[in-house]
PADOVO-856201 format. One record per atom (N, C-alpha, C, O): x, y, z; residue number from 0; atom name. Coordinates in nm, 3 decimals. Layout:
BEGIN
+---------+---------+---------+-----+-------+
:      px :      py :      pz : num : atomo :
+---------+---------+---------+-----+-------+
:       X :       Y :       Z : NUM :    CA :
...
+---------+---------+---------+-----+-------+
END
This chain:
BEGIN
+---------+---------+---------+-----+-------+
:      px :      py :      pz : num : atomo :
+---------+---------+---------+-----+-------+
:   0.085 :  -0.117 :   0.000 :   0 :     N :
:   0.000 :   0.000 :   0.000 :   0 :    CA :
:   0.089 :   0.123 :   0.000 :   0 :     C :
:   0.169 :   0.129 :   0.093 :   0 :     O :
:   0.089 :   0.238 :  -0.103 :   1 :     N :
:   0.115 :   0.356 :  -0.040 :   1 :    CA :
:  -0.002 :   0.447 :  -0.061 :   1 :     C :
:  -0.112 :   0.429 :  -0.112 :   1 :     O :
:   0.079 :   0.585 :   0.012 :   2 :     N :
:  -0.021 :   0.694 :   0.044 :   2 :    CA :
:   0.094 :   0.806 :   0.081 :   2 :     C :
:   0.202 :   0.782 :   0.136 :   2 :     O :
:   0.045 :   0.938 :   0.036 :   3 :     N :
:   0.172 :   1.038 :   0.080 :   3 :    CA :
:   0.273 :   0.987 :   0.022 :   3 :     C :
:   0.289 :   0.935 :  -0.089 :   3 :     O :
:   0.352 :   1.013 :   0.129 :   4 :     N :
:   0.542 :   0.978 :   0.145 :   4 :    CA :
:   0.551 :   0.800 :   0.214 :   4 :     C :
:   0.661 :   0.747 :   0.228 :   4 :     O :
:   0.474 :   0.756 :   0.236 :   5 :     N :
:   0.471 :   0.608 :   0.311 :   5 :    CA :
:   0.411 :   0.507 :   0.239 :   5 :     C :
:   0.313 :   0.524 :   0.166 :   5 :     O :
:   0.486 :   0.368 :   0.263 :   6 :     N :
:   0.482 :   0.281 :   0.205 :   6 :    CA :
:   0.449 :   0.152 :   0.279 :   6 :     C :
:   0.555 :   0.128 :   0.337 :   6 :     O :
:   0.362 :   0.052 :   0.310 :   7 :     N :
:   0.377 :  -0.040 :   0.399 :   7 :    CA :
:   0.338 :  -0.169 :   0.300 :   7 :     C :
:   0.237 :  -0.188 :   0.233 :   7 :     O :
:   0.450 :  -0.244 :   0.318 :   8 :     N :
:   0.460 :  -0.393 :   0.234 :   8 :    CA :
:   0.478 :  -0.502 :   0.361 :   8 :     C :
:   0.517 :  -0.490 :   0.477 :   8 :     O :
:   0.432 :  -0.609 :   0.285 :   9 :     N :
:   0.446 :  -0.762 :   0.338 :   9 :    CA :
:   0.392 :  -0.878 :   0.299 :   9 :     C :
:   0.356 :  -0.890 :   0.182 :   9 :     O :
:   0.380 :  -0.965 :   0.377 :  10 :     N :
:   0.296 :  -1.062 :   0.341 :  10 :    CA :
:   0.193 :  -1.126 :   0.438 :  10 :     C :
:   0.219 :  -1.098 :   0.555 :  10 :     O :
:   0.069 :  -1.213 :   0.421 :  11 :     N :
:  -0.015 :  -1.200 :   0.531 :  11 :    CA :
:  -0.067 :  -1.342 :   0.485 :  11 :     C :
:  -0.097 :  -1.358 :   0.366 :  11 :     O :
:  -0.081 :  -1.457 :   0.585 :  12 :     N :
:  -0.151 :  -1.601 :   0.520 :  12 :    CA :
:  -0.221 :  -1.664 :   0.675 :  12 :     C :
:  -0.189 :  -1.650 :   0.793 :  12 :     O :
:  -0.295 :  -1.715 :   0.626 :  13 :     N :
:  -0.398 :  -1.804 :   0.712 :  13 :    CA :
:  -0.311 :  -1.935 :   0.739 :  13 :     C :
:  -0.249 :  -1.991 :   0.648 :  13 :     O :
:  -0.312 :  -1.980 :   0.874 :  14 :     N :
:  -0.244 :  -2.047 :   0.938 :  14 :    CA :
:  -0.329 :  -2.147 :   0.979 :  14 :     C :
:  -0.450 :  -2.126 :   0.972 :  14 :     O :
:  -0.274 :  -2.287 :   1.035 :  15 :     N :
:  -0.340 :  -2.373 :   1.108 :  15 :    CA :
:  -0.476 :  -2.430 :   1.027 :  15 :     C :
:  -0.569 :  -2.451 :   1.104 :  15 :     O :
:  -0.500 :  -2.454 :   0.908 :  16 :     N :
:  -0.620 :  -2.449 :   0.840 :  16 :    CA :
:  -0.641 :  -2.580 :   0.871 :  16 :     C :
:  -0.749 :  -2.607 :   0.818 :  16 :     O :
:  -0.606 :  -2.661 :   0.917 :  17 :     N :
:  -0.650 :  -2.844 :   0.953 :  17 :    CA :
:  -0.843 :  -2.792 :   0.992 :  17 :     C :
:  -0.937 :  -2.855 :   0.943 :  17 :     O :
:  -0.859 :  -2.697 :   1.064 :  18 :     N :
:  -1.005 :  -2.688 :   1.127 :  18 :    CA :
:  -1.072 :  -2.589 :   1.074 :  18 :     C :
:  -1.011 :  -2.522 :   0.990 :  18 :     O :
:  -1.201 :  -2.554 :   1.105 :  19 :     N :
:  -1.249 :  -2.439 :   1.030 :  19 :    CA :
:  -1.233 :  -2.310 :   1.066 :  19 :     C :
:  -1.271 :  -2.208 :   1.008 :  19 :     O :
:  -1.159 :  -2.324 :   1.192 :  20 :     N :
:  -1.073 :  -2.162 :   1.223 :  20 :    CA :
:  -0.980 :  -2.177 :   1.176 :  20 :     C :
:  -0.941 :  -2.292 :   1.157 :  20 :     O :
:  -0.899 :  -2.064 :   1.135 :  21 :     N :
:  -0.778 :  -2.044 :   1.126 :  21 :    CA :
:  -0.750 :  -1.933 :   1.146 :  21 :     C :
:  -0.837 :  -1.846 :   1.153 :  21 :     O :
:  -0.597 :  -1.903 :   1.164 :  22 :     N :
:  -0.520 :  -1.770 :   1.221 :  22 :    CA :
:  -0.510 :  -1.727 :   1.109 :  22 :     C :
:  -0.530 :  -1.794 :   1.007 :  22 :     O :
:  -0.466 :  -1.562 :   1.115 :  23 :     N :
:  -0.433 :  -1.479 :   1.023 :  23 :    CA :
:  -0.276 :  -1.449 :   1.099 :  23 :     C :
:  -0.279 :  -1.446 :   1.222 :  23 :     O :
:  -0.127 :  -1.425 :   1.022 :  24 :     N :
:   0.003 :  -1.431 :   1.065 :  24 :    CA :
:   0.014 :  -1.315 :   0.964 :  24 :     C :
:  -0.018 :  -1.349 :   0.850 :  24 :     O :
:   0.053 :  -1.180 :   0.979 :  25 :     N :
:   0.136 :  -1.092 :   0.883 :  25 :    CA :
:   0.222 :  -1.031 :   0.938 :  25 :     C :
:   0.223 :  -0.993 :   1.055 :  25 :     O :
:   0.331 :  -1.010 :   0.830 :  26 :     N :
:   0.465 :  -0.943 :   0.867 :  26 :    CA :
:   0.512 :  -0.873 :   0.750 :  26 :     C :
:   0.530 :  -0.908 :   0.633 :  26 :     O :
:   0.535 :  -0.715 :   0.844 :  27 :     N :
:   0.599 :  -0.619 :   0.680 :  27 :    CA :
:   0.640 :  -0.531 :   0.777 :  27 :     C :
:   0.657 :  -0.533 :   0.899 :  27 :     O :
:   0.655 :  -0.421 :   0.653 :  28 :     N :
:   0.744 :  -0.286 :   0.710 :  28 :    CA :
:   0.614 :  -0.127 :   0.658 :  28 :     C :
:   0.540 :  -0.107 :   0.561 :  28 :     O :
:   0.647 :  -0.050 :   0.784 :  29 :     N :
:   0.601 :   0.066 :   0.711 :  29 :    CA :
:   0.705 :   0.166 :   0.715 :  29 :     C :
:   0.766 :   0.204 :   0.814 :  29 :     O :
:   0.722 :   0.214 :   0.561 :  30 :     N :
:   0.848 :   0.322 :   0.557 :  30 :    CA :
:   0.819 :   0.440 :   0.524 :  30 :     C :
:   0.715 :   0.461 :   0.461 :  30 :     O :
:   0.880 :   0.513 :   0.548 :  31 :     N :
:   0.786 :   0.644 :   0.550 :  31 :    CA :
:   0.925 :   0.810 :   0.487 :  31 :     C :
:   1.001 :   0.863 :   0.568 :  31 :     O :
:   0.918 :   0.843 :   0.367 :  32 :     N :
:   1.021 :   0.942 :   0.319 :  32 :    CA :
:   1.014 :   1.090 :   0.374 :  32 :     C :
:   1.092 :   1.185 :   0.368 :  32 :     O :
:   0.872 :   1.070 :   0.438 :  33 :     N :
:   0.861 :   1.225 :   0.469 :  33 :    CA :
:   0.865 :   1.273 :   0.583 :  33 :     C :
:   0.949 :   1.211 :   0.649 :  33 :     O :
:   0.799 :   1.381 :   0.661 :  34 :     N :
:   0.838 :   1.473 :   0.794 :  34 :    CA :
:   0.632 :   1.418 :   0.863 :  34 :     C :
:   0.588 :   1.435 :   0.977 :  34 :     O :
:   0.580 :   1.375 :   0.782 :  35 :     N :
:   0.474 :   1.356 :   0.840 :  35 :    CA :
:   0.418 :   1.256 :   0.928 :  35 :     C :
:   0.517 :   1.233 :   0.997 :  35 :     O :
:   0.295 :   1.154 :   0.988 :  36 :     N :
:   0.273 :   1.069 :   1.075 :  36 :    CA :
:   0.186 :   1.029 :   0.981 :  36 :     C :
:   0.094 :   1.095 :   0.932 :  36 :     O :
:   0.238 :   0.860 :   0.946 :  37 :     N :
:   0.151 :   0.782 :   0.898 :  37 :    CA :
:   0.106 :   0.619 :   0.954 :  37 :     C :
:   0.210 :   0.560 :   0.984 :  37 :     O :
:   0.002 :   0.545 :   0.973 :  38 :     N :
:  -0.046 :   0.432 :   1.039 :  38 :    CA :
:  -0.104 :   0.338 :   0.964 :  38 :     C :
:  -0.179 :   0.344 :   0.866 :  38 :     O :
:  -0.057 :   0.247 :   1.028 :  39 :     N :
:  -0.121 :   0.124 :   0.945 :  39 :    CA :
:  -0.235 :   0.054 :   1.038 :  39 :     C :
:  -0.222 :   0.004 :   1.150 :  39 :     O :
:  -0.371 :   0.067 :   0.944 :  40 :     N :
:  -0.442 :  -0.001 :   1.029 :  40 :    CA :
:  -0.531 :  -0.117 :   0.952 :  40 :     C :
:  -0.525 :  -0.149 :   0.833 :  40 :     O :
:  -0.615 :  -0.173 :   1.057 :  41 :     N :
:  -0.644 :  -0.318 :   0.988 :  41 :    CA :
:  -0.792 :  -0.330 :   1.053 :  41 :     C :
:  -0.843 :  -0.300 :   1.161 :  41 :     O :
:  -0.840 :  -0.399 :   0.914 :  42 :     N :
:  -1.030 :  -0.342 :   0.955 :  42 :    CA :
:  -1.041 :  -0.549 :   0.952 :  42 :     C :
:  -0.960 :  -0.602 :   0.876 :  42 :     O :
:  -1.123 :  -0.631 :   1.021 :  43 :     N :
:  -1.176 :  -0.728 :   1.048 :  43 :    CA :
:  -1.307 :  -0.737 :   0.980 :  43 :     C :
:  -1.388 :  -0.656 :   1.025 :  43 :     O :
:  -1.360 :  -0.823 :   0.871 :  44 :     N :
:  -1.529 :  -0.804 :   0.823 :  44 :    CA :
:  -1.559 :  -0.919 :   0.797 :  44 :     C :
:  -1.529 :  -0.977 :   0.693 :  44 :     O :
:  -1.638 :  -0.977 :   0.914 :  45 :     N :
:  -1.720 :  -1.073 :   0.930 :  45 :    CA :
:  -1.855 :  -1.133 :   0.827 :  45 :     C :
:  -1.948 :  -1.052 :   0.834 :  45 :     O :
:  -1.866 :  -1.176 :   0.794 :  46 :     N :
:  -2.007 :  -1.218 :   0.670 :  46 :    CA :
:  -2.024 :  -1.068 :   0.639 :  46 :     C :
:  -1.938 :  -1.030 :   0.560 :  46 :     O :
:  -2.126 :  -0.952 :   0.686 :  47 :     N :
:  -2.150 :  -0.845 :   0.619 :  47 :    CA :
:  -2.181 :  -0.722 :   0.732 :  47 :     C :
:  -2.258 :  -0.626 :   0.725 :  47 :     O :
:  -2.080 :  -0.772 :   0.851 :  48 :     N :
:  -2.079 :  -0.658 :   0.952 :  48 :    CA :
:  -1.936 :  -0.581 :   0.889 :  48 :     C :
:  -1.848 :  -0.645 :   0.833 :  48 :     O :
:  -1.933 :  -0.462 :   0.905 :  49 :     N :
:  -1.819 :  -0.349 :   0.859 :  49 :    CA :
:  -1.685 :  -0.394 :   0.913 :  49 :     C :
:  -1.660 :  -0.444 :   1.023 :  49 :     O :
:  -1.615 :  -0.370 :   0.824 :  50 :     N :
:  -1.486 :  -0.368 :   0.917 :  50 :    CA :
:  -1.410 :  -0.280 :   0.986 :  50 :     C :
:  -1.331 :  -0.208 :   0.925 :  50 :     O :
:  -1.420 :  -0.273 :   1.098 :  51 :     N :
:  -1.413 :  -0.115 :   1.217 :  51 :    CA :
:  -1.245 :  -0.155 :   1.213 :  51 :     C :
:  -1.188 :  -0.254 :   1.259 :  51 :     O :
:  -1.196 :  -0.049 :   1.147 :  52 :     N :
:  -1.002 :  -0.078 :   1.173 :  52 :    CA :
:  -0.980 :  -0.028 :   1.283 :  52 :     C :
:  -1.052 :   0.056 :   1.337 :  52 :     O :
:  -0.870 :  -0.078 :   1.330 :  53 :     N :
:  -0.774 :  -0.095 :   1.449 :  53 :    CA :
:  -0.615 :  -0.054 :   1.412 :  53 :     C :
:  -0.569 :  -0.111 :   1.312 :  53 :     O :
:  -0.536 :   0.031 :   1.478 :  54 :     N :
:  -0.437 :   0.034 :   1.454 :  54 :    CA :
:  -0.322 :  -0.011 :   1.513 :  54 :     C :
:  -0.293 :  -0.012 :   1.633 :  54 :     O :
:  -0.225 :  -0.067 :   1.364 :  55 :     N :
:  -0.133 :  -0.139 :   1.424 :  55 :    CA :
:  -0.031 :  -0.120 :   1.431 :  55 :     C :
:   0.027 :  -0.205 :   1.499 :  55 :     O :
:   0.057 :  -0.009 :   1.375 :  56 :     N :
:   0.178 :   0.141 :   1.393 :  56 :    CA :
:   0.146 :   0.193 :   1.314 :  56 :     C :
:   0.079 :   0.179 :   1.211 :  56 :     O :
:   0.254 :   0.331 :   1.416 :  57 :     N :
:   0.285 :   0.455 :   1.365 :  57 :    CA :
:   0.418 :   0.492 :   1.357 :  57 :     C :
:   0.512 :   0.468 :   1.433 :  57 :     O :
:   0.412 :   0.567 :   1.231 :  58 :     N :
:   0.582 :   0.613 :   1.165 :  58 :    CA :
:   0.583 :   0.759 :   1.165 :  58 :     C :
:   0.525 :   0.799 :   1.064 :  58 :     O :
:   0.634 :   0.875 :   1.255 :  59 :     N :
:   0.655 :   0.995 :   1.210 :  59 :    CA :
:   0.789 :   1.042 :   1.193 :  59 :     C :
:   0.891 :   1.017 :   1.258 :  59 :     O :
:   0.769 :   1.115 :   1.095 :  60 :     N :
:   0.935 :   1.135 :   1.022 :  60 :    CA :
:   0.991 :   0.992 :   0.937 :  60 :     C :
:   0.947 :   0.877 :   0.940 :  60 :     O :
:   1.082 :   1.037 :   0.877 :  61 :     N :
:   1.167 :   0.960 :   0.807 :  61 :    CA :
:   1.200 :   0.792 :   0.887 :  61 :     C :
:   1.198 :   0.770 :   1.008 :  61 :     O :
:   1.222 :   0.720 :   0.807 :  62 :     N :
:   1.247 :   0.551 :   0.869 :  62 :    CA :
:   1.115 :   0.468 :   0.844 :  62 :     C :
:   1.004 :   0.499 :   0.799 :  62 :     O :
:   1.178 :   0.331 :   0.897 :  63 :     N :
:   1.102 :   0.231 :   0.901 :  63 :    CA :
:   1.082 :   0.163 :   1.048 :  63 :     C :
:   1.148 :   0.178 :   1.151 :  63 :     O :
:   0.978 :   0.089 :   1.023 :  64 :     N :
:   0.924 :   0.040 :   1.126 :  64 :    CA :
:   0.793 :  -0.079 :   1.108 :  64 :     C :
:   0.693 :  -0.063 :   1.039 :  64 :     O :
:   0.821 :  -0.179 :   1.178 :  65 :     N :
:   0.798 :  -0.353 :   1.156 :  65 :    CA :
:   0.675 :  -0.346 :   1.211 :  65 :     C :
:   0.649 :  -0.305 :   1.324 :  65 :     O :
:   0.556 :  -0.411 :   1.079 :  66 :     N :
:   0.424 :  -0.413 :   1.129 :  66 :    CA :
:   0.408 :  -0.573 :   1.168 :  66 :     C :
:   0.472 :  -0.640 :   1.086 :  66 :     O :
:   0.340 :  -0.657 :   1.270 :  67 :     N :
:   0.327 :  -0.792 :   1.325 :  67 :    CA :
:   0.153 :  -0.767 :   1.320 :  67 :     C :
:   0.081 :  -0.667 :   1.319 :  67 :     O :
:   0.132 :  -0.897 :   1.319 :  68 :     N :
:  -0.016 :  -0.875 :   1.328 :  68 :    CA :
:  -0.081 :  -1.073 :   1.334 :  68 :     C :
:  -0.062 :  -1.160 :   1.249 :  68 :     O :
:  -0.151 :  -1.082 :   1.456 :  69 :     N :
:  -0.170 :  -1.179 :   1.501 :  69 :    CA :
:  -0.310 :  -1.229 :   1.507 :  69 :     C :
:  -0.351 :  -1.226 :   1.623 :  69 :     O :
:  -0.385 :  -1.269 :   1.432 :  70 :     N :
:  -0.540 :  -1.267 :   1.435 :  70 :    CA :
:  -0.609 :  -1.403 :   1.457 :  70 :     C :
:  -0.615 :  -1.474 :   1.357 :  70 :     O :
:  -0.683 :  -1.472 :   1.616 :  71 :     N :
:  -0.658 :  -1.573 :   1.595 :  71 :    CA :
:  -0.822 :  -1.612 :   1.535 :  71 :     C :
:  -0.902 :  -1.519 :   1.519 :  71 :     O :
:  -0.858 :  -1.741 :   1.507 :  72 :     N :
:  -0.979 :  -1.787 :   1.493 :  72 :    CA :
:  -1.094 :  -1.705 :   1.353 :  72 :     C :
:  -1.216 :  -1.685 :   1.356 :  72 :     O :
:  -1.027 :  -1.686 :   1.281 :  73 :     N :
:  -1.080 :  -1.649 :   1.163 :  73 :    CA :
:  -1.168 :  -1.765 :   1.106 :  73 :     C :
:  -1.123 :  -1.879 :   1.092 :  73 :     O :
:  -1.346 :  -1.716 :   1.061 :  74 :     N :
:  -1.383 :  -1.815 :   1.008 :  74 :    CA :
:  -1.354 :  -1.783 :   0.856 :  74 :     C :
:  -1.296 :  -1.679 :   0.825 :  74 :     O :
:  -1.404 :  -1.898 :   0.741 :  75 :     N :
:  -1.383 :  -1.872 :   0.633 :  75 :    CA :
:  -1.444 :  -1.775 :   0.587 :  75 :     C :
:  -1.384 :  -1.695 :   0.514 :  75 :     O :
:  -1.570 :  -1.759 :   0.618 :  76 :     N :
:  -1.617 :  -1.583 :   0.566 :  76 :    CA :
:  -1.619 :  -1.452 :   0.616 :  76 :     C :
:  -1.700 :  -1.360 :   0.618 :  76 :     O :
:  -1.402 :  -1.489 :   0.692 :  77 :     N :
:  -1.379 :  -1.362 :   0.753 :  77 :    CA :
:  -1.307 :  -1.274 :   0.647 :  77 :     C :
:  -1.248 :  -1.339 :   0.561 :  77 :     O :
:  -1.301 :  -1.146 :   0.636 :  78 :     N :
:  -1.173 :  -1.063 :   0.572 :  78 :    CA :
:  -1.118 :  -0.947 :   0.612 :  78 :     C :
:  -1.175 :  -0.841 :   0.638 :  78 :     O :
:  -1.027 :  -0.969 :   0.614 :  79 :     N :
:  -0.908 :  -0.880 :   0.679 :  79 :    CA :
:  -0.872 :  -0.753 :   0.542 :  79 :     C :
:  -0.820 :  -0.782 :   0.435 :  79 :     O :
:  -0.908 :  -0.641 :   0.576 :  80 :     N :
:  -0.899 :  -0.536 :   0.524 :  80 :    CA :
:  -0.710 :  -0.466 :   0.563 :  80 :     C :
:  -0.711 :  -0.432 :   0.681 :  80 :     O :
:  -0.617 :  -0.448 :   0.521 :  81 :     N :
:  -0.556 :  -0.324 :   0.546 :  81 :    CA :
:  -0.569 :  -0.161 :   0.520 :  81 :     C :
:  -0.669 :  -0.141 :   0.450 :  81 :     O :
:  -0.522 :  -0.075 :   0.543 :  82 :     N :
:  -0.522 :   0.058 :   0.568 :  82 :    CA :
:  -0.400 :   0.120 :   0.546 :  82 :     C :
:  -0.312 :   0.053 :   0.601 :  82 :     O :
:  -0.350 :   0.228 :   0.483 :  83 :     N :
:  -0.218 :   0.289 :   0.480 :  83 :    CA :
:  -0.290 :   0.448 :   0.529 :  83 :     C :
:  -0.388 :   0.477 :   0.461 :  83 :     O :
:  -0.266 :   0.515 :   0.600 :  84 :     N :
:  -0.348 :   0.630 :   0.662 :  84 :    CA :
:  -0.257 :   0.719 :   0.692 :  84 :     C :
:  -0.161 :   0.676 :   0.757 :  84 :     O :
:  -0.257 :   0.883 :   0.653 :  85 :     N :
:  -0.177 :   0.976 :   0.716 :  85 :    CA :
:  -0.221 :   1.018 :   0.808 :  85 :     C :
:  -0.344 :   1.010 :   0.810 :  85 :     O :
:  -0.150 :   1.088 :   0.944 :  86 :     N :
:  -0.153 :   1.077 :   1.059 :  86 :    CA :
:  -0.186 :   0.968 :   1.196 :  86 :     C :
:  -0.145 :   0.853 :   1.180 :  86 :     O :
:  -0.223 :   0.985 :   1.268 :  87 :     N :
:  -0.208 :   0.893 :   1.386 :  87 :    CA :
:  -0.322 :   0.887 :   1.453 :  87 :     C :
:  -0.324 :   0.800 :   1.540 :  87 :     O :
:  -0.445 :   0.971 :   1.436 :  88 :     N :
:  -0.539 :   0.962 :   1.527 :  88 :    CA :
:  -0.701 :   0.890 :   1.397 :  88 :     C :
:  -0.810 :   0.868 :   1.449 :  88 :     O :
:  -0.687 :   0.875 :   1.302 :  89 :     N :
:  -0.803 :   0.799 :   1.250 :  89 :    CA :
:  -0.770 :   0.781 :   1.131 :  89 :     C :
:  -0.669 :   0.842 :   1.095 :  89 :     O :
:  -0.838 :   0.698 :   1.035 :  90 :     N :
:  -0.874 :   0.638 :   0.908 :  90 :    CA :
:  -0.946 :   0.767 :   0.809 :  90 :     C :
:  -1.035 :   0.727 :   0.734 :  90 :     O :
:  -0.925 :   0.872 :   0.805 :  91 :     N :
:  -0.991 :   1.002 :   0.729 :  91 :    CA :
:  -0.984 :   0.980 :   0.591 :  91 :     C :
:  -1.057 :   0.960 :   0.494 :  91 :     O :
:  -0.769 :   1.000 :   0.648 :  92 :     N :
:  -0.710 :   1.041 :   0.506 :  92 :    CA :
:  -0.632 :   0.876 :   0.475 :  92 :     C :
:  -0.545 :   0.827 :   0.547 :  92 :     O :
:  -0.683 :   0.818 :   0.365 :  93 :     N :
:  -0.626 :   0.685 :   0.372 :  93 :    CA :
:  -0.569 :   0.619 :   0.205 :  93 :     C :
:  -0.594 :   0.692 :   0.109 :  93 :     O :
:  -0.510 :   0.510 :   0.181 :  94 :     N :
:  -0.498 :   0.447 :   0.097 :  94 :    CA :
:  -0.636 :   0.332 :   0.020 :  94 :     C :
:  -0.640 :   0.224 :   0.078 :  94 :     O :
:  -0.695 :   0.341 :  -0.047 :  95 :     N :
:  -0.768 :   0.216 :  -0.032 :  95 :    CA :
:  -0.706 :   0.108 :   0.023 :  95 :     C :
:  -0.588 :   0.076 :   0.032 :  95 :     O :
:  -0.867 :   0.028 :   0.080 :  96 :     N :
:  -0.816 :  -0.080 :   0.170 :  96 :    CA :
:  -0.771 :  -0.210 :   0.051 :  96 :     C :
:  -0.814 :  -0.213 :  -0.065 :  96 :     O :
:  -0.687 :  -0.301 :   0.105 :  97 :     N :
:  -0.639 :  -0.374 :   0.053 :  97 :    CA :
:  -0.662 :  -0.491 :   0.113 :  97 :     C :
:  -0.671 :  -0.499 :   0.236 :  97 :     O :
:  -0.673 :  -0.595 :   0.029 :  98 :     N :
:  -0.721 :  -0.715 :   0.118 :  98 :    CA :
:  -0.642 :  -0.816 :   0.140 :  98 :     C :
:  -0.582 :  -0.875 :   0.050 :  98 :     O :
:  -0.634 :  -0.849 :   0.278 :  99 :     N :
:  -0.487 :  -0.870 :   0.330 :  99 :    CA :
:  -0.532 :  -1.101 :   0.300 :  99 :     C :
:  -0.451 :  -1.181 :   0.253 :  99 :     O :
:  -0.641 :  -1.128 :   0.336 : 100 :     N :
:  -0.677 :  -1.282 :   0.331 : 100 :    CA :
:  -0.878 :  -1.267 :   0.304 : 100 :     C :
:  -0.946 :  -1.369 :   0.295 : 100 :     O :
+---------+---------+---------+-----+-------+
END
């Protein structure tokens, strides 16, 4: 995903699938070229309830910084939305969401 000056990559896969839960496991980076505050957040959407994002870092100023993300008991008609968002306090100003599983 980018947005602005920030960039957040990785990869994200469903774990443990032997049963009809399974985990969601992702791991990336958010990097960020500019002087501003950007967040990565992650929306949960169940059959056809919304997905209310949650955030999972923040980068202000220049650098990088390691997004983890641990989701357990996902049914199959769950989906995991990401978010690339400038600033730190909500989902306003954002990237389209991207669909992480």
């Amino acid at each position: 995903m980018t947005h602005g000056t920030a960039t957040a990559t990785g990869t994200a896969s469903r774990v443990n699938g032997e049963a009809l839960y399974t985990d969601l496991v992702a791991h990336g980076e958010l990097t960020n070229t500019g002087s501003e505050c950007y967040s990565v957040w992650v929306g949960i959407k169940q059959d056809l309830t919304p997905a209310f994002p949650f955030k999972r870092a923040t980068l202000c100023g220049e650098g990088t910084e390691s997004v983890n993300l641990s989701v357990p008991n996902l049914m199959p008609t769950t989906t995991v939305y990401g978010y690339l968002c400038r600033g730190e306090q909500n989902t306003e100003d954002c990237s389209a969401p991207l669909r992480l599983v």
